[in-house]
N, C-alpha and C positions, 0 to 999 in steps of 0.2 A: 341048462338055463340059457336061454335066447329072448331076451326079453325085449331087447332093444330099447333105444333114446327115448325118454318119456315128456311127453311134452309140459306135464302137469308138474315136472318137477323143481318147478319154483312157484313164488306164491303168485305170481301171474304167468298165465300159459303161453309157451312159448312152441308153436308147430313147428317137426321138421320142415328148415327150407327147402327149400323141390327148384329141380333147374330145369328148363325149360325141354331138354332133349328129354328121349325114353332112357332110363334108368334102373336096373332091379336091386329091389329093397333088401338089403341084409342084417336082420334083427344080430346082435351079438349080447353078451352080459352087461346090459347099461350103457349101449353103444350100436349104434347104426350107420350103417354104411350105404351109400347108393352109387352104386356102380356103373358107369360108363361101358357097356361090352364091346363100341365100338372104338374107345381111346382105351378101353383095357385097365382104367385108372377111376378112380372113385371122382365122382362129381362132386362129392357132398358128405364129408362125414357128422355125427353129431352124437355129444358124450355126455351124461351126469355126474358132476364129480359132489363128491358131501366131503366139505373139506373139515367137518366136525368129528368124520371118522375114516378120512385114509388112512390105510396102514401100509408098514414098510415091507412088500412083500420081496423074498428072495426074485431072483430074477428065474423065471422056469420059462417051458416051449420053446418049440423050434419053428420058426417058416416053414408055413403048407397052405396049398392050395385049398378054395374051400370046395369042398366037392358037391354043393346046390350049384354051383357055377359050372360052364363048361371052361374045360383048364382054358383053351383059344380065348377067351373072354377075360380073362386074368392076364396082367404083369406078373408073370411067374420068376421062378431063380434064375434061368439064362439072361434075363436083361441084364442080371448083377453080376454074371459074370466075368471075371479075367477082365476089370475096369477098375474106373476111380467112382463108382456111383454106389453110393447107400442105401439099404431098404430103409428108407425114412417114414418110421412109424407117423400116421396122419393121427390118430388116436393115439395120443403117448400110450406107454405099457402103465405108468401109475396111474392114469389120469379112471379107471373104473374101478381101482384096486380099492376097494372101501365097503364095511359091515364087518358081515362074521369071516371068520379066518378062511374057509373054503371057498365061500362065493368072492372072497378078493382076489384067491388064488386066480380060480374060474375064467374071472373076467381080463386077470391081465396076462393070461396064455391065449385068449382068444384075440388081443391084438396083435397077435404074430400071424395072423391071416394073410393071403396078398392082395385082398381087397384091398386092404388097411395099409398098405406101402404105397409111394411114389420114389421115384429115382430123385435121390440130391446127391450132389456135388461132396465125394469126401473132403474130408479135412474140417475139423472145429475151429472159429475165430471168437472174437469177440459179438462180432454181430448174430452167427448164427446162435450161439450162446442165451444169446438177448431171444431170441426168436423163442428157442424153446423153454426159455425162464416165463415168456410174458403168464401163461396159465397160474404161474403159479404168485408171479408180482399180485396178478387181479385176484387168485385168491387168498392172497395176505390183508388185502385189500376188502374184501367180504366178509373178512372176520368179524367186522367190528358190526356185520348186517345179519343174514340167512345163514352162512357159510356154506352156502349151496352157489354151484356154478355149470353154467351149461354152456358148450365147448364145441364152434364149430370151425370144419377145417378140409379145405380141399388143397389139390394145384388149380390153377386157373390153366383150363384145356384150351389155347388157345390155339389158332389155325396155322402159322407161324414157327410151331414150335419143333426143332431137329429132329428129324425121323433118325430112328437107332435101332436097329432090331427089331424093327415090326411094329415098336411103339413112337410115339413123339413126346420127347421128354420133357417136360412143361418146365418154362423158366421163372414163373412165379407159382407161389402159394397165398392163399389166404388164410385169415384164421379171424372169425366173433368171437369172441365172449359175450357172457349175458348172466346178467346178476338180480336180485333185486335188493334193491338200495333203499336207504329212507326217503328218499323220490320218488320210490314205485321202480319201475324195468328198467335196468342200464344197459348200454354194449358197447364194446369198444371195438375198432377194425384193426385189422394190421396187413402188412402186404411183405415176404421175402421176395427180395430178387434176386435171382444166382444166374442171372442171365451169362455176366463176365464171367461165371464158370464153368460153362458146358460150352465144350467148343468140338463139335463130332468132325473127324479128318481121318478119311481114308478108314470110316468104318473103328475108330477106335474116340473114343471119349476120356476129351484130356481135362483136367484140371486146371483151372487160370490161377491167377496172382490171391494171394492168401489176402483177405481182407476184404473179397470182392463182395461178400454175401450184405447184402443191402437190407434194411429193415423200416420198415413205414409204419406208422399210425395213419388208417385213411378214414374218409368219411365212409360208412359201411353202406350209403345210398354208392359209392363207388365200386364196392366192392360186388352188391350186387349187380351191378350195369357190367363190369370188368367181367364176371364170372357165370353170367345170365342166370342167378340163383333170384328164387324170390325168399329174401329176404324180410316180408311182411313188416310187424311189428318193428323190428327190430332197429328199422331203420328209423324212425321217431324217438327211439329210445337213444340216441344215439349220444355220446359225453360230449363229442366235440358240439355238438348244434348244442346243449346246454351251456355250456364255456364259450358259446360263441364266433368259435373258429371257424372262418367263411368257407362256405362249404365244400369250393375246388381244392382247400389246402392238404397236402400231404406232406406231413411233420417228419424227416429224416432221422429216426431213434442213435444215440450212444451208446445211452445207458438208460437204467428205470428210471430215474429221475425226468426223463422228456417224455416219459406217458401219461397223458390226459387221464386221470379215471372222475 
């Protein structure tokens, strides 16, 4: 089962967004991936979550390559090694886990792919915490609408970024969400920065000061300009332009409580 992102899956359509560079498409169970062969790192992931029937699935799979791809074309297991860097799932492992009991399984062994990773900074805070709760804030948030949510999420490959191993390790991420609300299409942006903690010296990748991971709520017209994604639709659907919030602002999160939905 390769089905990949479905666009129809809310009650207004929503296209994968497409970045401007060449990319090869990777269908996975309710998840798609577009990979960058020449940053080695997903441009662009995008997920269906039904948050009316996820289920708690055991944690199963192991990191592997996916062999449609040529391995050189992949962030494989040596970037992660003998370091402080995570295979930081871009598709959580729950976030496909939903239906009948098989196809939950299915789909959340298939985001242990290394399409599906980017390097981040070990170590949990409060912030990155925040970062990877927001999926699931928004879809507490959509219960009271579809309880369907669609989930997109890259690093932001930017030019800039510490060469490590063959690859450049991108110091932000992004992540949409997209919902439909009683207004019709909503979405929200968010930006991590872990810049303060990837500091590469003499070929080894150290960890900075605990607290450093940074979390944004941005305008999602920024995030596509930031990420050269086109972002379509999404970007008129946007909570902060409904709320009003001028549209250079970029809101510094705490806690749930400082997210716009």
């Amino acid at each position: 089962m390769a089905d990949g992102y479905d666009p129809a899956f809310l009650d207004t359509e929503v296209v994968l967004p497409r970045p401007t560079r060449d990319v090869i498409d990777l269908p996975y169970p309710r998840f798609s991936v577009l990979l960058d062969p020449g940053r080695r790192l997903a441009a662009v992931t995008a997920v269906n979550i039904d948050g009316a029937s996820l289920r708690e699935v055991p944690r199963t799979g192991d990191w592997r390559l996916d062999t449609r791809v040529a391995a050189e074309a992949q962030a494989g297991p040596e970037i992660y090694a003998r370091n402080d860097l995570d295979r930081g799932h871009l598709v959580r492992r729950r976030d496909p886990g939903w239906g009948e009991p098989d196809e939950a399984r299915a789909a959340t062994e298939a985001t242990f792919f290394y399409p599906n990773a980017a390097p981040q900074a070990a170590g949990f805070n409060q912030s990155k915490q925040l970062w990877l709760g927001l999926e699931d804030h928004v879809l507490d948030y959509a219960e009271t609408t579809s309880q369907r949510v669609s989930v997109f999420t890259a690093p932001v490959l930017g030019t800039d970024d510490p060469l490590y191993r063959g690859i450049r390790v991108p110091l932000r991420f992004w992540k949409v969400a997209a919902w439909h609300g009683p207004g019709g299409l909503a979405s929200a942006g968010f930006v991590l920065d872990q810049s303060e903690l990837v500091d590469v010296r003499e070929g080894v990748l150290a960890a900075g000061p605990l607290g450093a991971f940074r979390t944004f709520q941005v305008p999602v017209g920024d995030i596509a300009d930031l990420a050269g994604v086109d972002l379509g639709e999404l970007r008129e659907a946007d909570v902060l332009r409904r709320e009003g919030v001028r549209p250079d602002g970029w809101r510094e999160l705490d806690g749930y409580g400082d997210v716009v939905l």
